[in-house]
N, C-alpha and C positions, 0 to 999 in steps of 0.2 A: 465725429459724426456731423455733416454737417446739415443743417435742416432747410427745407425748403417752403415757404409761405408764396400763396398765391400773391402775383405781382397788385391787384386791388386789394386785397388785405395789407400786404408791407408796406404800400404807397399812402393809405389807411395810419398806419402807426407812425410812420416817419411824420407825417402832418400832422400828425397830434402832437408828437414831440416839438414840433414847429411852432405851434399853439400854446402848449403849456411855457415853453420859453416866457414869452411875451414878446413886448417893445424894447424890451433893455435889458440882455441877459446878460450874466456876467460870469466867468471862469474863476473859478478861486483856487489858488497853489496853496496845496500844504506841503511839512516835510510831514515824517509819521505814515504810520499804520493808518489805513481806510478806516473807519467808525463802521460799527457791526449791524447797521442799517441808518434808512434817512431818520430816526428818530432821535438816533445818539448824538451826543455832541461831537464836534470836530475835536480830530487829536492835533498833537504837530503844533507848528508855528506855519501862520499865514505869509507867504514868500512873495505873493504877488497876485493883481487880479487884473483880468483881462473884460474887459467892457467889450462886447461882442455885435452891440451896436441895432439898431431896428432890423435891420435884414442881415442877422449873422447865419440862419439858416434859409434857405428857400424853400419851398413844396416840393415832393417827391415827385419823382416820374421815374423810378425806377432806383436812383441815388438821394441818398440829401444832402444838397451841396450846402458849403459853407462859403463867408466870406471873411474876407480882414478886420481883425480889429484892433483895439489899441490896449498895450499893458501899460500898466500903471504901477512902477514899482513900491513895494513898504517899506523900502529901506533894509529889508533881511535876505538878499539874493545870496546869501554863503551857503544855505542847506540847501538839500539833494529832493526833488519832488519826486513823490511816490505815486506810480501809474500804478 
């Protein structure tokens, strides 16, 4: 089912998410099971983290585009990251 949110309401959440980011967001690889919300601790081994840079997302205007950024290996790239 897919659902539809008015285009100023979704251009609304995507900027927020833009916001809560900040200035320096950064992607972090694990392997493992996802944790059972954001309170829990991370499972897995940390495989990598990507610094996503001041402007790794832009404001909505229908999309929220992203941009490049830089990985940073930890030396553990042999496990499998779990989407």
């Amino acid at each position: 089912m897919a659902i539809q949110l008015d285009p100023g309401l979704r251009n609304e959440m995507a900027n927020r998410l833009v916001t809560d980011l900040g200035s320096a967001p950064k992607l972090l690889m694990y392997t493992g099971a996802a944790p059972a919300d954001t309170t829990a601790s991370d499972l897995g081994t940390l495989l990598g983290t990507m610094a996503l840079g001041s402007s790794a997302f832009v404001n909505a205007t229908g999309t929220l585009a992203s941009n490049a950024g830089t990985v940073t290996n930890n030396g553990s790239w042999t496990g499998t990251i779990t989407v």
